[in-house]
PDB file of N, CA, C and O in Angstrom:
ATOM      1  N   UNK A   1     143.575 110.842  54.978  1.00  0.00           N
ATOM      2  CA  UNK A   1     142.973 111.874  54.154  1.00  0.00           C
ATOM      3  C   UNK A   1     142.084 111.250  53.088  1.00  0.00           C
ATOM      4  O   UNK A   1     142.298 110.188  52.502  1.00  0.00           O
ATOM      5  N   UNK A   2     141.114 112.026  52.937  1.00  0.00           N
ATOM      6  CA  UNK A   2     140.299 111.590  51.862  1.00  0.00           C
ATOM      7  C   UNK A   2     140.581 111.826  50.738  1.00  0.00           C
ATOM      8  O   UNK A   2     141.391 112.737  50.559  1.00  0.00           O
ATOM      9  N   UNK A   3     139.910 110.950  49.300  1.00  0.00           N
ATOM     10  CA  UNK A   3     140.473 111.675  47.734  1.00  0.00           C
ATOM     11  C   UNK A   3     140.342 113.558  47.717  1.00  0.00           C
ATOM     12  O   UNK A   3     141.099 114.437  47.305  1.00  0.00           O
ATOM     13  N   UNK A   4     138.817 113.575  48.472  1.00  0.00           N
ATOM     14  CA  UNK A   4     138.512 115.359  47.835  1.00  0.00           C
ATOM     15  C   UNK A   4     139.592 116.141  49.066  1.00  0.00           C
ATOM     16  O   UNK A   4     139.359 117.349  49.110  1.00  0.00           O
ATOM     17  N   UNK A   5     140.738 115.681  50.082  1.00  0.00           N
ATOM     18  CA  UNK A   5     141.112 116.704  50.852  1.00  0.00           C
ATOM     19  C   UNK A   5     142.661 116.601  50.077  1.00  0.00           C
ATOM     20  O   UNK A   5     143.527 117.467  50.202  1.00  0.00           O
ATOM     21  N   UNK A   6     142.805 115.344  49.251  1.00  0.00           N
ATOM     22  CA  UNK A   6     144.424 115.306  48.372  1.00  0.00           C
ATOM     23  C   UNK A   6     143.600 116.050  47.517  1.00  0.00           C
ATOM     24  O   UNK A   6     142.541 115.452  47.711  1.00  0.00           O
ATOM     25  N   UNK A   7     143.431 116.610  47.003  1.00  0.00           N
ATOM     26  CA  UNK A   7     142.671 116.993  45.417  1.00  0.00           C
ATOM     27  C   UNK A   7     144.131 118.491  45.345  1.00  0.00           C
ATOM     28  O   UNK A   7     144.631 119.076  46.306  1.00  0.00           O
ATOM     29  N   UNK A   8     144.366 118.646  44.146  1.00  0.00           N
ATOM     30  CA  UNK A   8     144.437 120.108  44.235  1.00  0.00           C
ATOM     31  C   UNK A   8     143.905 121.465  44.680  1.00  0.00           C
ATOM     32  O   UNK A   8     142.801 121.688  44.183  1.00  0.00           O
ATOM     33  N   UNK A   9     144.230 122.161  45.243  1.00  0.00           N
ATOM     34  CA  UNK A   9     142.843 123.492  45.255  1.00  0.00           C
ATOM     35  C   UNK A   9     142.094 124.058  43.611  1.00  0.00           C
ATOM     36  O   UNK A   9     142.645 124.567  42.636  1.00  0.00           O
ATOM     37  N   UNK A  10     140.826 123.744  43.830  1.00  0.00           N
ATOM     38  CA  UNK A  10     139.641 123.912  42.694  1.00  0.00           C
ATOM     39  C   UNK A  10     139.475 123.118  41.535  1.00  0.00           C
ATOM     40  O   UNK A  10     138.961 123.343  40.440  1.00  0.00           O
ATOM     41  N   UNK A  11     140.131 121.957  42.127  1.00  0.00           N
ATOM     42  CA  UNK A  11     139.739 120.196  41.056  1.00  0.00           C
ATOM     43  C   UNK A  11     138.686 120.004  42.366  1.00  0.00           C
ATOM     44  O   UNK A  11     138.825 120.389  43.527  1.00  0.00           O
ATOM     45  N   UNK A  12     137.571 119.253  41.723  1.00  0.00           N
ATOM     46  CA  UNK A  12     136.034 118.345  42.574  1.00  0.00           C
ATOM     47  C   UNK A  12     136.840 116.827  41.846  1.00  0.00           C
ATOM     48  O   UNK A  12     137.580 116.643  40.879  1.00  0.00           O
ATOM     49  N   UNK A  13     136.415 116.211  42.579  1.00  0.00           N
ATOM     50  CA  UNK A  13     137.221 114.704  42.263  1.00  0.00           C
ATOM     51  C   UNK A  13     135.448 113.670  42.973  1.00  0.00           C
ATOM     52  O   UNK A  13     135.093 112.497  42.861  1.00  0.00           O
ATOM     53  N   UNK A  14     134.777 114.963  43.684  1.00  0.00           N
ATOM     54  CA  UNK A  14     133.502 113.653  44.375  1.00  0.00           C
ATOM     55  C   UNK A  14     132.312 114.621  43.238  1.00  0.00           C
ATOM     56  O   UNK A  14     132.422 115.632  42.544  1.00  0.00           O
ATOM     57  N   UNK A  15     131.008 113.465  43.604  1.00  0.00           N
ATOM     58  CA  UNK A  15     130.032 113.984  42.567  1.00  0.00           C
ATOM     59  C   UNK A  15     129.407 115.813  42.343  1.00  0.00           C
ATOM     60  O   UNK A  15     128.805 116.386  41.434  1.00  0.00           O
ATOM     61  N   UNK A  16     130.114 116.379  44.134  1.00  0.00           N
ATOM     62  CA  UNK A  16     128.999 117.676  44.524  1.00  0.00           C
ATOM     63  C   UNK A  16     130.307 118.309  44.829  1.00  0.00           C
ATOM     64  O   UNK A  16     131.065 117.948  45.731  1.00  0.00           O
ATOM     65  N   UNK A  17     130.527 119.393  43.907  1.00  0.00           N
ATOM     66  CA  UNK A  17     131.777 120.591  44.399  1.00  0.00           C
ATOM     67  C   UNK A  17     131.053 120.804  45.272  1.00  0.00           C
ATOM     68  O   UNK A  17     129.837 120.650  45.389  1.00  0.00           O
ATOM     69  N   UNK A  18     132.371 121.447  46.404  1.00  0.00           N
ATOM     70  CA  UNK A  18     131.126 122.422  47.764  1.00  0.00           C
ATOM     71  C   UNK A  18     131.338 124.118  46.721  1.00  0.00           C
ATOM     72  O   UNK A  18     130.453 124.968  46.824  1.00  0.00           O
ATOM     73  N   UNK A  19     132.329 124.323  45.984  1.00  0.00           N
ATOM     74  CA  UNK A  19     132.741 125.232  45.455  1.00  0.00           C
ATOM     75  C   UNK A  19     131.015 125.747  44.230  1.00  0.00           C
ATOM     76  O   UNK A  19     130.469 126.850  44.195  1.00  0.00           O
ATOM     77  N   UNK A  20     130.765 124.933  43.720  1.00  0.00           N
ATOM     78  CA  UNK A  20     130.158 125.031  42.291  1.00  0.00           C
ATOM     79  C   UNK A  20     128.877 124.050  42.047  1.00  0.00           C
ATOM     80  O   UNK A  20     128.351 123.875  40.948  1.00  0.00           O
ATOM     81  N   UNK A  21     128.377 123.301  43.561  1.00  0.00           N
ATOM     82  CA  UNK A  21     127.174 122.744  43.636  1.00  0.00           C
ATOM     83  C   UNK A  21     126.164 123.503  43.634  1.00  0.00           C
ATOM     84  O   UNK A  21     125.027 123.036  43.562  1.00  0.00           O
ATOM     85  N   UNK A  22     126.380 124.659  43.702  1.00  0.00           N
ATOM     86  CA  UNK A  22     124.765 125.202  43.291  1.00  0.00           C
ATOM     87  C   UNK A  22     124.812 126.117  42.168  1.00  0.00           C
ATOM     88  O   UNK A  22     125.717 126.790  41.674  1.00  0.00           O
ATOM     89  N   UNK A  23     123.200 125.900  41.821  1.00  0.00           N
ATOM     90  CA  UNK A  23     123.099 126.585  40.304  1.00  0.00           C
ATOM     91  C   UNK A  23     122.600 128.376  40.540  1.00  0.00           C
ATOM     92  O   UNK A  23     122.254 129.033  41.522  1.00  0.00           O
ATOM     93  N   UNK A  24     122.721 128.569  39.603  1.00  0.00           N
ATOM     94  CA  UNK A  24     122.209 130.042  39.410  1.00  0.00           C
ATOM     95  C   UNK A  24     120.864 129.902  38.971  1.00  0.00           C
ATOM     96  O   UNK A  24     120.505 128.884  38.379  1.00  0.00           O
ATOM     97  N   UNK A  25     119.670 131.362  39.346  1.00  0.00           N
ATOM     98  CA  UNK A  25     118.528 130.734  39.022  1.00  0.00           C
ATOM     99  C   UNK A  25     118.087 131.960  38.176  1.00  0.00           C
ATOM    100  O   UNK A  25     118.742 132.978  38.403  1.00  0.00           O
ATOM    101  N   UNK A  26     117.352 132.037  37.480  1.00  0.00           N
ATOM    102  CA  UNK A  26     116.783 132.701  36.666  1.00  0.00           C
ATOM    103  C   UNK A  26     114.986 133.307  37.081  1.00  0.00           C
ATOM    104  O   UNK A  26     113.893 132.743  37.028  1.00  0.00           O
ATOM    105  N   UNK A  27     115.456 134.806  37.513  1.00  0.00           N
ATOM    106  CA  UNK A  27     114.186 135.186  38.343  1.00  0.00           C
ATOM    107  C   UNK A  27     114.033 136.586  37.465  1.00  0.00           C
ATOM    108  O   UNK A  27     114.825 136.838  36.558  1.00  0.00           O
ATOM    109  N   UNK A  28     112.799 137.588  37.865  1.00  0.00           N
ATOM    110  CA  UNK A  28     112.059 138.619  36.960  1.00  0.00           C
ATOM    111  C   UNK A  28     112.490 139.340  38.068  1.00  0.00           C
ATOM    112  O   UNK A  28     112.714 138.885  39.190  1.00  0.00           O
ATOM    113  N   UNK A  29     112.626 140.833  37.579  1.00  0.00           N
ATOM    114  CA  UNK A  29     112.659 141.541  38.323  1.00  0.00           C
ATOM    115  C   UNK A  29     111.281 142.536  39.001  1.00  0.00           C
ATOM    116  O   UNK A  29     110.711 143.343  38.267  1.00  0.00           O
ATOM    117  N   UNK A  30     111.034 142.427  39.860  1.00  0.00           N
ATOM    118  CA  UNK A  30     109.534 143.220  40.199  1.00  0.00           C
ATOM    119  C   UNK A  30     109.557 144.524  40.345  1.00  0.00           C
ATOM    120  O   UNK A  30     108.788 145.358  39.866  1.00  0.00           O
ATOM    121  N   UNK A  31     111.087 144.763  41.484  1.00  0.00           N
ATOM    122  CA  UNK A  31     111.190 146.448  41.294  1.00  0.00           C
ATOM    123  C   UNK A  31     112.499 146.614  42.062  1.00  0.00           C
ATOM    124  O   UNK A  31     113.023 145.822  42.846  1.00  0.00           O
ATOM    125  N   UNK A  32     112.971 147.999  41.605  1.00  0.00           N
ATOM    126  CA  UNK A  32     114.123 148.317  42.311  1.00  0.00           C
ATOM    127  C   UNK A  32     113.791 149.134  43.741  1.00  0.00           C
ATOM    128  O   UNK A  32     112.864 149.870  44.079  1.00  0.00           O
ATOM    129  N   UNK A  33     115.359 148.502  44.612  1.00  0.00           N
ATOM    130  CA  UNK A  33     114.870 148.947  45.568  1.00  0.00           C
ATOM    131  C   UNK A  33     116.364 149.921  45.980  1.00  0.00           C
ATOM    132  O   UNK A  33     117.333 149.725  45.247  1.00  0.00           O
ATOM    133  N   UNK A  34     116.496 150.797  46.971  1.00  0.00           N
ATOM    134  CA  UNK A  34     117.706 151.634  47.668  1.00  0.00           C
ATOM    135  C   UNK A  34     118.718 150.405  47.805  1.00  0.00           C
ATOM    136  O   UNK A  34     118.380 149.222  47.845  1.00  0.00           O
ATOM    137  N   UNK A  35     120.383 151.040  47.888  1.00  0.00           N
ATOM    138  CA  UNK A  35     121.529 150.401  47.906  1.00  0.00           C
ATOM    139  C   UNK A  35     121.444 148.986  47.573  1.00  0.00           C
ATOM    140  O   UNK A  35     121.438 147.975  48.276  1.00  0.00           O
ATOM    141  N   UNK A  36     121.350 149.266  45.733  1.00  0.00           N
ATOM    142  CA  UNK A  36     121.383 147.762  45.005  1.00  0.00           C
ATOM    143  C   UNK A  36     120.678 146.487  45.462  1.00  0.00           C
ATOM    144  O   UNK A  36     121.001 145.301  45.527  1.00  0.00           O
ATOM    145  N   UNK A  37     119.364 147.346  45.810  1.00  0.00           N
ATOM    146  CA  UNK A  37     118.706 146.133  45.988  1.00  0.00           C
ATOM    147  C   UNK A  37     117.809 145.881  44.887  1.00  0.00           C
ATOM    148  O   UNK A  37     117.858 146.628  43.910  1.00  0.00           O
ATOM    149  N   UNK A  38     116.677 144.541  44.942  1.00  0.00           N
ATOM    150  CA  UNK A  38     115.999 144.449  44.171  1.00  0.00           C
ATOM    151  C   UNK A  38     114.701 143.624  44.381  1.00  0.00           C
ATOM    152  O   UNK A  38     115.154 142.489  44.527  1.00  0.00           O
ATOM    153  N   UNK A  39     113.307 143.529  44.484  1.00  0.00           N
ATOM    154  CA  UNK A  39     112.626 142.269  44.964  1.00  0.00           C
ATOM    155  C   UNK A  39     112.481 141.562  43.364  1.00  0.00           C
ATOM    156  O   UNK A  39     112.350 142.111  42.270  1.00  0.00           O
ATOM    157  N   UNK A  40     112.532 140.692  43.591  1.00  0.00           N
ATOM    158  CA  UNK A  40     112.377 139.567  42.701  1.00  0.00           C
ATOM    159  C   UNK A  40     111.627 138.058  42.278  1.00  0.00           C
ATOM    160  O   UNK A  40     112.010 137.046  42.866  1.00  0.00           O
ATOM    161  N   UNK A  41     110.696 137.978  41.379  1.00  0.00           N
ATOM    162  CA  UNK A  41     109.844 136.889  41.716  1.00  0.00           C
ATOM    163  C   UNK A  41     110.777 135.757  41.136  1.00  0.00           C
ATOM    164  O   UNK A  41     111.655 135.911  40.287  1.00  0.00           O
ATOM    165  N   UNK A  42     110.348 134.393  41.872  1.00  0.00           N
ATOM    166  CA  UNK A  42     110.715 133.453  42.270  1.00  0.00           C
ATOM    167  C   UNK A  42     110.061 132.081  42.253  1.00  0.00           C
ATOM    168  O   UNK A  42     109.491 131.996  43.341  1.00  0.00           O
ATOM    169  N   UNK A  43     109.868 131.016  41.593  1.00  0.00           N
ATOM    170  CA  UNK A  43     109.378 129.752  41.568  1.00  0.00           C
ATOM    171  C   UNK A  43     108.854 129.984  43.240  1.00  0.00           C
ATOM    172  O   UNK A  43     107.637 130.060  43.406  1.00  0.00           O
ATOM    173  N   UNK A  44     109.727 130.090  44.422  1.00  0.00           N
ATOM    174  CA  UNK A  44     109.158 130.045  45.823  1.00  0.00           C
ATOM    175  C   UNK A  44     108.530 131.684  45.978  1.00  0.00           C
ATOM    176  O   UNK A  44     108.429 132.166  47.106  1.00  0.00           O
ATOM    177  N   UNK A  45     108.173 132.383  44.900  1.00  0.00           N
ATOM    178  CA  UNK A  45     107.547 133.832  45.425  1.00  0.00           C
ATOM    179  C   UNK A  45     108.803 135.087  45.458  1.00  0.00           C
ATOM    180  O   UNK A  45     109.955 135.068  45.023  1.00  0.00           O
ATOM    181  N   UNK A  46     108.066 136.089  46.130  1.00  0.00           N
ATOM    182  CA  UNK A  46     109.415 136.581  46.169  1.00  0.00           C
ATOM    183  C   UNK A  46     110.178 136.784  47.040  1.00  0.00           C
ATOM    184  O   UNK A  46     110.049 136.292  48.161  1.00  0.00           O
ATOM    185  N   UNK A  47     111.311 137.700  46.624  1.00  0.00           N
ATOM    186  CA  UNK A  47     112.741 137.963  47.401  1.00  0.00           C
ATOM    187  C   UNK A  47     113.301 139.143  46.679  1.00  0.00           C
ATOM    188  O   UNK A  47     113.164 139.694  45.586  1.00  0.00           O
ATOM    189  N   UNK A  48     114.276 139.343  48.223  1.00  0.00           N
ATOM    190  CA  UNK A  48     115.379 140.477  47.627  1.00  0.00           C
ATOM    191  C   UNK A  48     116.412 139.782  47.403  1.00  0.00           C
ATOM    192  O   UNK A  48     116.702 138.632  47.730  1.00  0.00           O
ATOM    193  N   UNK A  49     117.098 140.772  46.663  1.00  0.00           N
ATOM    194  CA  UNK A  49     118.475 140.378  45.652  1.00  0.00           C
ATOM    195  C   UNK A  49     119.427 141.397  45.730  1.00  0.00           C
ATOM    196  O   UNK A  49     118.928 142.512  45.884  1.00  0.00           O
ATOM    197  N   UNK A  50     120.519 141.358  45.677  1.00  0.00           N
ATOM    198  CA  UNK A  50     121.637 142.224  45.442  1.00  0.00           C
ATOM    199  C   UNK A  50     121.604 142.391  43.945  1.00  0.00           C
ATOM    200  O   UNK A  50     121.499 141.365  43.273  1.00  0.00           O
ATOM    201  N   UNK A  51     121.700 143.851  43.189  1.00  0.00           N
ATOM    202  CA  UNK A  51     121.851 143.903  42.028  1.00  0.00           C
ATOM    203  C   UNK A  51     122.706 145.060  41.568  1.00  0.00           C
ATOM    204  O   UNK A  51     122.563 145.914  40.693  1.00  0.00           O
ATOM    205  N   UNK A  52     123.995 144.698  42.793  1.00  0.00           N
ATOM    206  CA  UNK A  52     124.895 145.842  42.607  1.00  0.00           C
ATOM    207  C   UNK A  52     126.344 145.526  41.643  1.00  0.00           C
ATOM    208  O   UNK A  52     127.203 146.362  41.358  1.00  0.00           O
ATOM    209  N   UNK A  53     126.322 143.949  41.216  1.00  0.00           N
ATOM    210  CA  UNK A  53     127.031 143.867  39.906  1.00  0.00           C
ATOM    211  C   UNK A  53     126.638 143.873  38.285  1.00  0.00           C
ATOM    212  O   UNK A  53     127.303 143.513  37.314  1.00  0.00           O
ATOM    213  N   UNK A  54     124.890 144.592  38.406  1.00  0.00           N
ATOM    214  CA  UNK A  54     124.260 144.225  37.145  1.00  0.00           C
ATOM    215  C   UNK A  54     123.688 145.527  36.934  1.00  0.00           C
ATOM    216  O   UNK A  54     123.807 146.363  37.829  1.00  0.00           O
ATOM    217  N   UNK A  55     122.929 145.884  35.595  1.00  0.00           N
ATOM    218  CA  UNK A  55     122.270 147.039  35.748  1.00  0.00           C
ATOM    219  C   UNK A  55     120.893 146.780  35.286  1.00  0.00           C
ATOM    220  O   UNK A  55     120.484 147.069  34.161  1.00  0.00           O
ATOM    221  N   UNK A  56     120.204 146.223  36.212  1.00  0.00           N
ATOM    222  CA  UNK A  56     118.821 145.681  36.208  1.00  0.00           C
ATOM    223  C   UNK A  56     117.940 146.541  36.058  1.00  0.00           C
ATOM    224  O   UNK A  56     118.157 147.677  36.478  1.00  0.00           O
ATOM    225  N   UNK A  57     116.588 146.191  35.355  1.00  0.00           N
ATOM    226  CA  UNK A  57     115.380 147.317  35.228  1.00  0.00           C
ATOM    227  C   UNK A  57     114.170 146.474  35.960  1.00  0.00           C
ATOM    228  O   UNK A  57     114.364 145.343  36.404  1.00  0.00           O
ATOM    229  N   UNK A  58     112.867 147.165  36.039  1.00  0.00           N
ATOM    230  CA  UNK A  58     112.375 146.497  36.295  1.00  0.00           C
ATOM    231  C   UNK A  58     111.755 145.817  35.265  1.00  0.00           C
ATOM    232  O   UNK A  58     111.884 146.484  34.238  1.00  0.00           O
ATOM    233  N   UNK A  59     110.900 144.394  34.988  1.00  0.00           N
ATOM    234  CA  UNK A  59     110.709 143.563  33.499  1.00  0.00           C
ATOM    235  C   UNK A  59     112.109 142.755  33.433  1.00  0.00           C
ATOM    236  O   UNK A  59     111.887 141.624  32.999  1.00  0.00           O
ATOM    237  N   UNK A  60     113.401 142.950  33.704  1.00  0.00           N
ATOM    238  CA  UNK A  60     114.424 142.199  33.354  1.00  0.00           C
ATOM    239  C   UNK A  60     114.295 141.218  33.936  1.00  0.00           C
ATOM    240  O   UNK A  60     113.963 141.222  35.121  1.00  0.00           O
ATOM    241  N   UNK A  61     114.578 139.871  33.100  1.00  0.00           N
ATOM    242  CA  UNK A  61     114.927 138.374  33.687  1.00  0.00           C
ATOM    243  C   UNK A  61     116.321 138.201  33.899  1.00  0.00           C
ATOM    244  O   UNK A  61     117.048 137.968  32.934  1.00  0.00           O
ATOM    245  N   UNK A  62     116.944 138.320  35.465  1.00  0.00           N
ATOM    246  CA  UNK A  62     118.148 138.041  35.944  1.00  0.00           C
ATOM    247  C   UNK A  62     118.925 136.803  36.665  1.00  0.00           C
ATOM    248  O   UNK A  62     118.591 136.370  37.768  1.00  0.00           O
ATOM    249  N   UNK A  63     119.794 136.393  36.043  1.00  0.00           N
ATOM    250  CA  UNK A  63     120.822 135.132  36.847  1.00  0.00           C
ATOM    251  C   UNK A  63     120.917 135.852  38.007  1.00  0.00           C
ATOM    252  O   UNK A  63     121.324 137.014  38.035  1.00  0.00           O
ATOM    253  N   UNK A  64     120.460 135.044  39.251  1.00  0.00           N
ATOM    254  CA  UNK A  64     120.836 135.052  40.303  1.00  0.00           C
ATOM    255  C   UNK A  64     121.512 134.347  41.385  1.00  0.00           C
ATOM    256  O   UNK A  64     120.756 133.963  42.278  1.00  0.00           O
ATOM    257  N   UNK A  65     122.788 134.075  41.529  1.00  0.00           N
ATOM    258  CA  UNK A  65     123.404 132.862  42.591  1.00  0.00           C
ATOM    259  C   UNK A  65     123.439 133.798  43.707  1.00  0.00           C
ATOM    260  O   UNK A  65     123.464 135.026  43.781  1.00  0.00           O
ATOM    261  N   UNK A  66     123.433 132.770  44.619  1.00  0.00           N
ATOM    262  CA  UNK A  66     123.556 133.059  46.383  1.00  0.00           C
ATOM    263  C   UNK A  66     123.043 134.603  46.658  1.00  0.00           C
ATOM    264  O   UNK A  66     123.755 135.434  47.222  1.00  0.00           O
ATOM    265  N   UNK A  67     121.801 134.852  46.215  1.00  0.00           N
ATOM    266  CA  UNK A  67     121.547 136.045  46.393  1.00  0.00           C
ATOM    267  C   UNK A  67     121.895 137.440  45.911  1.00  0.00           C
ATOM    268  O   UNK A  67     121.279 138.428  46.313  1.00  0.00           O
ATOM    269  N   UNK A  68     122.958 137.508  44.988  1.00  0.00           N
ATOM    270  CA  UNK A  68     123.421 138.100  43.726  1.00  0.00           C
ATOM    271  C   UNK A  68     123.096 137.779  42.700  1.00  0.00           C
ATOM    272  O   UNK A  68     122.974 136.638  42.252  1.00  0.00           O
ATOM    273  N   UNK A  69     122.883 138.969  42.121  1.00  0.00           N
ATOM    274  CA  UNK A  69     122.558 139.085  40.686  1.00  0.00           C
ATOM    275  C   UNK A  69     124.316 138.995  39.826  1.00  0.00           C
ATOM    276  O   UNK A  69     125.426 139.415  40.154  1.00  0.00           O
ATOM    277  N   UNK A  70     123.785 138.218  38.615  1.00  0.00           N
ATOM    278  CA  UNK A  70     125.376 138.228  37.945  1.00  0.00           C
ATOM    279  C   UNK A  70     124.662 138.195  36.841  1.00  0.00           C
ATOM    280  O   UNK A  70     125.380 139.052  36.325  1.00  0.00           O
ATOM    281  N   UNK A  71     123.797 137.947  35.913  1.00  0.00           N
ATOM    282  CA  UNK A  71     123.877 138.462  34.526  1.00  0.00           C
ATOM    283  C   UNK A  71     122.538 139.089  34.099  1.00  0.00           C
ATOM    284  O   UNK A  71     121.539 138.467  34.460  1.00  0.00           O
ATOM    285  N   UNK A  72     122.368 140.115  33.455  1.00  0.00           N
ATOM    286  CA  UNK A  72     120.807 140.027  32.759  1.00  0.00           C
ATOM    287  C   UNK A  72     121.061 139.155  31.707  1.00  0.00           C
ATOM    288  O   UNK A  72     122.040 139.088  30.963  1.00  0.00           O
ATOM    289  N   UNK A  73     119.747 138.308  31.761  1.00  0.00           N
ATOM    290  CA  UNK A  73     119.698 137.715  30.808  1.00  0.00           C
ATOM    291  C   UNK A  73     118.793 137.634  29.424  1.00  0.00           C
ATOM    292  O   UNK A  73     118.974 137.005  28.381  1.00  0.00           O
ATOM    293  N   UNK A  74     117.394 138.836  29.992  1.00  0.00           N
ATOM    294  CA  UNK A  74     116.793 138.949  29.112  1.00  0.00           C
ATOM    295  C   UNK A  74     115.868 140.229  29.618  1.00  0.00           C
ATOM    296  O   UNK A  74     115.213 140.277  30.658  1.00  0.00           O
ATOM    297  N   UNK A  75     115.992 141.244  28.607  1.00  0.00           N
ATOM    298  CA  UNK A  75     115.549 142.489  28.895  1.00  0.00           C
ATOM    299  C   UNK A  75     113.738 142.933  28.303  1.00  0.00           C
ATOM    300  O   UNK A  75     113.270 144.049  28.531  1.00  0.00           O
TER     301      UNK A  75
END
């Protein structure tokens, strides 16, 4: 066994959690769309987003991980 498969469950013991290696990104909102959606601009352009844990407008700058929205961050 390796150090990261002895680890406890949700200790990282190597440089890259698989849990918490990626960041959240900080994107604008362009417009709302039907069942919590949202398009959203993006350093790569845009995209849709889930924005069914937030209450996004359009103009809002939102945290977005793995394709969810999780915080407004600036209205």
């Amino acid at each position: 066994m390796t150090e990261r498969e002895q680890a406890p469950a949700g200790h990282c013991t190597g440089e890259v959690c698989i849990t918490c290696s990626d960041t959240a990104v900080a994107v604008t909102v362009v417009t709302l769309l039907d069942d919590d959606l949202a398009v959203v601009d993006t350093s790569a352009g845009r995209e849709e987003v889930s924005v069914a844990l937030v209450e996004a407008r359009a103009g809002d700058t939102i945290l977005v991980h793995a394709g969810e929205a999780i915080a407004v961050i600036e209205r």
